[in-house]
Every structure is written in structure tokens, then in C-alpha cells.
C-alpha positions in Angstrom: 0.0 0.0 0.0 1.3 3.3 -0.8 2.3 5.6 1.9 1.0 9.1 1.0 3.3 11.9 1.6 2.4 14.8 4.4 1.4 17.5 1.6 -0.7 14.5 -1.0 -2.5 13.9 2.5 -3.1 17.4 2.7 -3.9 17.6 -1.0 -6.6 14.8 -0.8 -8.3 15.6 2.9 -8.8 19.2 1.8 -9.2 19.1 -2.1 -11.6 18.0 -4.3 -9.8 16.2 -6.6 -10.5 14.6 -10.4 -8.5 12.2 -12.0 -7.6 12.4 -15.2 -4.3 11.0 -17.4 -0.8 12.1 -18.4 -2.1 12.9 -21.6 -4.2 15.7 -20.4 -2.1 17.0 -17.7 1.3 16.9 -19.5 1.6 15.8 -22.8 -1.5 17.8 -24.1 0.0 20.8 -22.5 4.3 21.0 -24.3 4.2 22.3 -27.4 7.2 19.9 -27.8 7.8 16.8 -25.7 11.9 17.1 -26.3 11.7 20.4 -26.3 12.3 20.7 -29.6 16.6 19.0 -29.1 15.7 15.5 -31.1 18.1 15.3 -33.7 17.5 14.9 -37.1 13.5 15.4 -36.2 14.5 19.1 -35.1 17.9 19.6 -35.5 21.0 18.7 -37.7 23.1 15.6 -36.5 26.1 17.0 -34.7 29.2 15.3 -34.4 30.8 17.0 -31.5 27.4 16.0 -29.8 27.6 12.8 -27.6 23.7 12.5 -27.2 23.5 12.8 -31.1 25.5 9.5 -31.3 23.4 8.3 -28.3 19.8 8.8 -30.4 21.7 7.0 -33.2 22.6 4.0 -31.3 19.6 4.1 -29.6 17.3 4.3 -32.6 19.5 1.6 -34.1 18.7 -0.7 -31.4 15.2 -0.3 -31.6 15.5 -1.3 -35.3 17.8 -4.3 -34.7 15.7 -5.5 -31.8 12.4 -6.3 -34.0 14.5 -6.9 -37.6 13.0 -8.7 -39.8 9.5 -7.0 -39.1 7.9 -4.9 -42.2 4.8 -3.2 -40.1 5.8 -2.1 -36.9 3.8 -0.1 -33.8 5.4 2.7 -31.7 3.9 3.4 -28.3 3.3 7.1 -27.5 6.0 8.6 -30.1 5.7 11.9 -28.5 7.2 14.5 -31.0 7.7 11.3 -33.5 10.5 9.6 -32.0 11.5 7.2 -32.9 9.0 6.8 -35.3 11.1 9.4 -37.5 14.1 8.0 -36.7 13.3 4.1 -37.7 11.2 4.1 -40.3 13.2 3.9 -42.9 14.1 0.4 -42.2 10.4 -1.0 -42.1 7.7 -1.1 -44.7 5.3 0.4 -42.5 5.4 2.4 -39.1 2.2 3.0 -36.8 2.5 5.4 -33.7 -0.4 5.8 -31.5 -0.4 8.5 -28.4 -3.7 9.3 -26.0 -2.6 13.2 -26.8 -4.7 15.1 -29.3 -1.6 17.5 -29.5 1.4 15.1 -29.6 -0.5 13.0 -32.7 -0.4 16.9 -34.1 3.1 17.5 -33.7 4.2 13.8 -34.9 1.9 14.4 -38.3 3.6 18.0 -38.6 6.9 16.9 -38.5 6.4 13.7 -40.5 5.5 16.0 -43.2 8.2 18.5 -42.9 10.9 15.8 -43.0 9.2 13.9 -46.2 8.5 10.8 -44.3 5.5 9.0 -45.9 5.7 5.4 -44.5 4.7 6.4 -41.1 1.0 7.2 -39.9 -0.1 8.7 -36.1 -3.2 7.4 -34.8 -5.2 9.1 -31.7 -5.5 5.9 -29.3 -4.8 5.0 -26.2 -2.6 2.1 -25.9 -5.0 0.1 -23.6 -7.8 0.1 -25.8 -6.4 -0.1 -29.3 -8.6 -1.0 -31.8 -6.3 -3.0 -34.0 -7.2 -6.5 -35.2 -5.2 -9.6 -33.3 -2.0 -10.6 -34.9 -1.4 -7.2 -36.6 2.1 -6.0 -36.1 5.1 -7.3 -36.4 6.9 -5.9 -34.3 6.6 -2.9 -31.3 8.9 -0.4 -30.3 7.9 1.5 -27.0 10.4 4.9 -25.4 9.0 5.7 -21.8 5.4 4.8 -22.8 4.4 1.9 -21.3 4.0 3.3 -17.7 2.5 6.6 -18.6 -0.6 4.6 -19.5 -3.4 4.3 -16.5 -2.8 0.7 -16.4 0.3 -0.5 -17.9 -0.3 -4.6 -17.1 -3.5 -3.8 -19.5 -1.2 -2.2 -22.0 1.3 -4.9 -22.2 -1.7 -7.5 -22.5 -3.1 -5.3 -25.7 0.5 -5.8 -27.0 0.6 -9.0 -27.1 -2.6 -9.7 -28.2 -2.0 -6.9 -31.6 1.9 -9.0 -32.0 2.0 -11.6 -34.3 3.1 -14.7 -33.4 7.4 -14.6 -33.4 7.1 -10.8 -32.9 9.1 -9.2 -30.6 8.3 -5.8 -28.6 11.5 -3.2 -27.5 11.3 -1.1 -24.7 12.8 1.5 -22.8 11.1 1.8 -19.4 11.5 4.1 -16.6 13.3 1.8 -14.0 11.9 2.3 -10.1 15.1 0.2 -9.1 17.2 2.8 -9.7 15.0 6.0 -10.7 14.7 7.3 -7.3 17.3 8.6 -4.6 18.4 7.0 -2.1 15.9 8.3 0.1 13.3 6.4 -1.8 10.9 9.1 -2.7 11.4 12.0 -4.7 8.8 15.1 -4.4 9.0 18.2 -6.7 7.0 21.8 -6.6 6.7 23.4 -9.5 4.1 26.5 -11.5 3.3 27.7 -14.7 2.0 30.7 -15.6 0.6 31.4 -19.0 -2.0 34.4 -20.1 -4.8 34.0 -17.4 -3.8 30.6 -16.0 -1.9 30.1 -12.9 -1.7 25.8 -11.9 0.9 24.9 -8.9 1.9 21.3 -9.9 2.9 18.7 -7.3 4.2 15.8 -8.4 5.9 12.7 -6.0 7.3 9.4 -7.3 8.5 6.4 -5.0 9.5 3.1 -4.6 7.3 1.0 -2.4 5.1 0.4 -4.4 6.8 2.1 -7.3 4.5 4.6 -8.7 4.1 8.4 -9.6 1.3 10.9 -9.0 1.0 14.4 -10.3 -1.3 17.0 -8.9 -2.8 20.2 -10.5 -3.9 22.8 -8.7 -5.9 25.8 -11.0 -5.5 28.9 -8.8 -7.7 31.7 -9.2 -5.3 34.4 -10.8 -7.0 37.4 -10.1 -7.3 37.1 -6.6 -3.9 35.7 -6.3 -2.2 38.4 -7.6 -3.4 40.3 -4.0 -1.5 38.2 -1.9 2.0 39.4 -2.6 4.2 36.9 -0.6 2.0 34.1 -2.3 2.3 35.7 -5.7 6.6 36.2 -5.2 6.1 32.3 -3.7 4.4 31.3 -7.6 6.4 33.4 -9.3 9.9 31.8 -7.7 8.6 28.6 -8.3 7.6 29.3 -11.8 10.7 29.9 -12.3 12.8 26.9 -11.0 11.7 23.3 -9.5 11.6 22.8 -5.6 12.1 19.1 -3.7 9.2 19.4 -1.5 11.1 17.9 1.4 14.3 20.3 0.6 12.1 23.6 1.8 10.2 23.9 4.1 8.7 27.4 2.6 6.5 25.0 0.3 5.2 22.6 2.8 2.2 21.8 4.4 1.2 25.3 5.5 1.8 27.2 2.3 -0.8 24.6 0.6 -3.1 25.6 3.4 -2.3 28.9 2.9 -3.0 28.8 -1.5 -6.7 27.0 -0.3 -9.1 29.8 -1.0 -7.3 30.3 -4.3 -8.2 26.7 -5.6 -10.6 27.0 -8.2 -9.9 23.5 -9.4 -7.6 19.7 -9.1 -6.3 17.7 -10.9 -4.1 14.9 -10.9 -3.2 11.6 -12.5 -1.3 8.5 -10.7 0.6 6.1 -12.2 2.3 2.4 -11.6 5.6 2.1 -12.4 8.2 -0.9 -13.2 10.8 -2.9 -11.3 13.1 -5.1 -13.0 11.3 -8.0 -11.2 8.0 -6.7 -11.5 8.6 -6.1 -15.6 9.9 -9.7 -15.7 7.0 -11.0 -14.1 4.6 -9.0 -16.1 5.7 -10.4 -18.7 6.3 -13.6 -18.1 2.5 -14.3 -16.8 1.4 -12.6 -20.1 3.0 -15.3 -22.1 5.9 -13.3 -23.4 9.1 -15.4 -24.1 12.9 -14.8 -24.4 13.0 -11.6 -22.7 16.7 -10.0 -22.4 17.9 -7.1 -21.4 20.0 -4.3 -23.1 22.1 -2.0 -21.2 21.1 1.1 -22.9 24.3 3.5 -21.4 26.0 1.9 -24.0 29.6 2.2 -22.5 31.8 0.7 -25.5 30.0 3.8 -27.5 30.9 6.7 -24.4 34.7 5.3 -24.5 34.7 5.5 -28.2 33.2 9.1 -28.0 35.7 10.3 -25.5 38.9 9.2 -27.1 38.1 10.1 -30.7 37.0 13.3 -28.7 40.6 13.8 -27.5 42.8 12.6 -29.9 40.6 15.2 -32.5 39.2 12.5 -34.5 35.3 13.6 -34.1 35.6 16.0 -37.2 37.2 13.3 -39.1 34.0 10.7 -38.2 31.3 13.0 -39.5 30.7 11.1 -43.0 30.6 7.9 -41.3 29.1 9.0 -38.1 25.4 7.6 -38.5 27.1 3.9 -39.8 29.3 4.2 -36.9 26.7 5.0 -33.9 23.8 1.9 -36.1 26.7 -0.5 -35.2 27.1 0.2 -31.5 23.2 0.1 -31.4 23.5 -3.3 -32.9 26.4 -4.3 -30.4 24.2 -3.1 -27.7 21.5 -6.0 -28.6 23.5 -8.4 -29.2 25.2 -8.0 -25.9 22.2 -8.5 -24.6 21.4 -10.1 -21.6 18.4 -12.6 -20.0 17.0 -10.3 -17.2 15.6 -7.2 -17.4 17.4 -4.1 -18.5 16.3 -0.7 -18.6 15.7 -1.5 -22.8 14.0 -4.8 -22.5 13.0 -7.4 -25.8 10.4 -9.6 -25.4 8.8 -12.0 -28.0 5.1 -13.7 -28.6 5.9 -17.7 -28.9 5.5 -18.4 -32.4 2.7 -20.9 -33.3 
């Protein structure tokens, strides 16, 4: 059972609270889920840059992991990636997202890059509407868990995988996501034309799971408290760990309470390495292996050609180069549960 924090206590005694999903109360809000740094989807591949080499790897491994596929899904693609960034090794590529506005974005920049083998669907991921057997393959970045029922969402997968296909994903990992001290709460607002929301968001191991809260504050009135208003405006301006100050604890929520026009929040169940393994193991998924997704052979590489002032040298190669460490990556792979984890349907 989860142990609620002092300030979601507070929230939920004293607030009237709706629940809703991470669609609505993140991803339809970011006008760009990567904040507009993918490469290639938004900007030129740099060779100086180590993440560029990272999203090449990374995408490669995706690719590599379900080879042999020619219709593939992606799992909540967010600005298109990697969608984008794969398709050009499958026949067909299906991304499906919840978000009204992600699906807008990922059509947008489909067509600006010329991409024409890829097609975003609005649909959530545990309720897809998709014939059995229909893909051969799934790739899934951070997805899985953002669903409202994640075990569901594997179950769909398996059920829409053809028999011998495989599903790669990169999940976030509650075995090592937290701190040390197991729980992690942040404090954060957002101001935009007449909107004011306070968000407060805590994660934690035991059980591993996130929640999110939204409060809509009444701007107008607000604005006449001025040590509440300097409080917004400092936390609309940088993050806060809840437990780290004591200025945003319990007292200043009591304190924001007449200003509350509205709540919001979403919770959701997150991964362990067991718990994954499990999951899918009682689905019926077979041969699951873990990929370590840091990738170190690729950060040593990096660094010395970095030093000795090879980098320039690599550029014409440098998308070759990073597919191969991507493809090292899986075939390195290992049978337990990584943070990238492959998992297959048993063939007929």
C-alpha cells in the first residue's frame, strides 16, 4: 500500500480532486515533448554532440531489436520519435499517443521531414482497436508506464503482436530512478496568459508509482497576496524538492486554499526489474533479455576520438558508426531485465 506523503494527504483531505491521465495533464500541455533537441527530427546531427551519437545508437537498437519486421507499432512517439528516426528500415510504421496534440506534432513533423511510410493514430494504448495478430513488431520509449494501467497495456500488445514478434522497450526503471531516500517530491508552476496551476508531483518506490497534482488557482485574486504571488512566481521559475524547503510545505498549501478554483491529478504504476519480468512472463511473453542502454563501448569511443581530434574526421561515417554500436548493444544482450528490454510472442 502506498504511503502518502504529508502535503498529497493534505492535498486529498482538503481538495476536491479529479482524476484524469498524463495525456491531459502533460503531454497535451508541451508544445514539444523534447523540447524541440531530437536530432535529425528538429535539429541537424552534430558530431561533437555525444547524445546525437546516443539517439543514433539508440534508434539503431530499436530497429535491430524487431528486424525482420515490415509493419511495426510505436507506443506514445511523442514528438515522432523514434518513429522518424526508424522508419526507414520498415515497410510500414504505426504510432499511437492518447494526446490530441502530440498526434499533431508527430503528423507535422512527419511532413516536414518527407517521411511517408509512417502514420499517427489518436489511441490509447489500452484500448487499441487493432485486429489480433497485426504488427510485427513494437517499439515503446518511456510509454508503457505513462498509461493508466500498464499490465492492460502490455496485454493489448501482445494480443495486436504476431506470433514470433518481438516488442523493445525502454522503461522508466523504479530500481534505480529514485534517490536514495526512496521518494522524490517536486514543486513546481506555470504561468501562462490568465492561467496560474501549482503542480505537485511525487514518485516512489514501495510500491513504485508516480502521482501528479494540479492545482488551478484563481489568478485574479492571487495576484493580491503578494508573498503568495513572489512564492508562484519563484517557483515558476525553478523546481523545488518538496522535502528540501520547508517554505512549500504543508502550511503554504493551506495557505494557497481559497485560491483553488480546481484539481487535478493523475497516478501512475511504475516498473521494477522483477516486477517487468514478471509482467511479462504471466502474459506469455518469451525470451526476454535485457539491453544495457548506457552503452559504454559507445561513451569510451566518444571520449577518445573526442581527445585525440578525430570527431571532425567521423562526421561522413558518423550515422554507420553509432547503427553498429546500437546493434552491439542488442547483441550483448542479456536474460534479465534491463532498462531496454525485448520480449517475443511464442510463435505458433
Amino acid at each position: 500500500m502506498a504511503m502518502e506523503s504529508r502535503i498529497e494527504n493534505w492535498i486529498k483531505t482538503h481538495l476536491s480532486c479529479v482524476r484524469t491521465t498524463s495525456a491531459e495533464l502533460t503531454y497535451e500541455r508541451l508544445d514539444s515533448q523534447a523540447y524541440a533537441n531530437l536530432p535529425v527530427i528538429y535539429q541537424p546531427l552534430d558530431v561533437n554532440n555525444k547524445s546525437h551519437w546516443y539517439d543514433i545508437a539508440i534508434c539503431s537498437a530499436f530497429s535491430y531489436a524487431v528486424r525482420g519486421a515490415r509493419v511495426i507499432l510505436d507506443v506514445g512517439p511523442g514528438d515522432g520519435w523514434p518513429s522518424l528516426r526508424v522508419a526507414h528500415n520498415f515497410e510500414k510504421v504505426i504510432g499511437i499517443d492518447p494526446s490530441h496534440r502530440r498526434v499533431s506534432v508527430q503528423r507535422q513533423n512527419a511532413r516536414r521531414l518527407g517521411i511517408k511510410n509512417v502514420e499517427f493514430l489518436e489511441m490509447d494504448v489500452i484500448n487499441m482497436s487493432f485486429p489480433d495478430n497485426s504488427f510485427d513488431g513494437v517499439i515503446a520509449a518511456n510509454s508503457i508506464e505513462q498509461s493508466n494501467n500498464p499490465v492492460l497495456a502490455l496485454e493489448e500488445i501482445f494480443r495486436v503482436l504476431k506470433p514470433g514478434g518481438k516488442i523493445a522497450m525502454i522503461f522508466e526503471n523504479y530500481d534505480h530512478y529514485i534517490p536514495a531516500q526512496e521518494r522524490d517530491e517536486f514543486l513546481w508552476a506555470e504561468i501562462i496568459a490568465d492561467e496560474c496551476i501549482l503542480f505537485y508531483s511525487l514518485k516512489e518506490k514501495h510500491p513504485p508509482r508516480e502521482v501528479k497534482y494540479a492545482l488551478f488557482l484563481d489568478k485574479e485574486w492571487l495576484m493580491q497576496e503578494h508573498d503568495l504571488r513572489r512564492k508562484i512566481n519563484e517557483l515558476s521559475e525553478k523546481r523545488y524538492r518538496a522535502y528540501e524547503d520547508e517554505r512549500f510545505g504543508v502550511s503554504f498549501f493551506e495557505r494557497l486554499a481559497p485560491f483553488v478554483i480546481q484539481t487535478k491529478y493523475y497516478e501512475l504504476s511504475h516498473f521494477t526489474s522483477s516486477s517487468l519480468q514478471e509482467t511479462l512472463t504471466r502474459i506469455g511473453f518469451v525470451n526476454i533479455k535485457g539491453v544495457d542502454i548506457k552503452i559504454p563501448q559507445l561513451s569510451n569511443f566518444f571520449e577518445i576520438a573526442r581527445r585525440e581530434g578525430k570527431l571532425e574526421k567521423l562526421e561522413p561515417m558518423m550515422e554507420t558508426i553509432g547503427e553498429i554500436f546500437g546493434i552491439m548493444a542488442v547483441e550483448s544482450s542479456v536474460p534479465v531485465v534491463l532498462d531496454f528490454t525485448i520480449a517475443q510472442k511464442p510463435s505458433l
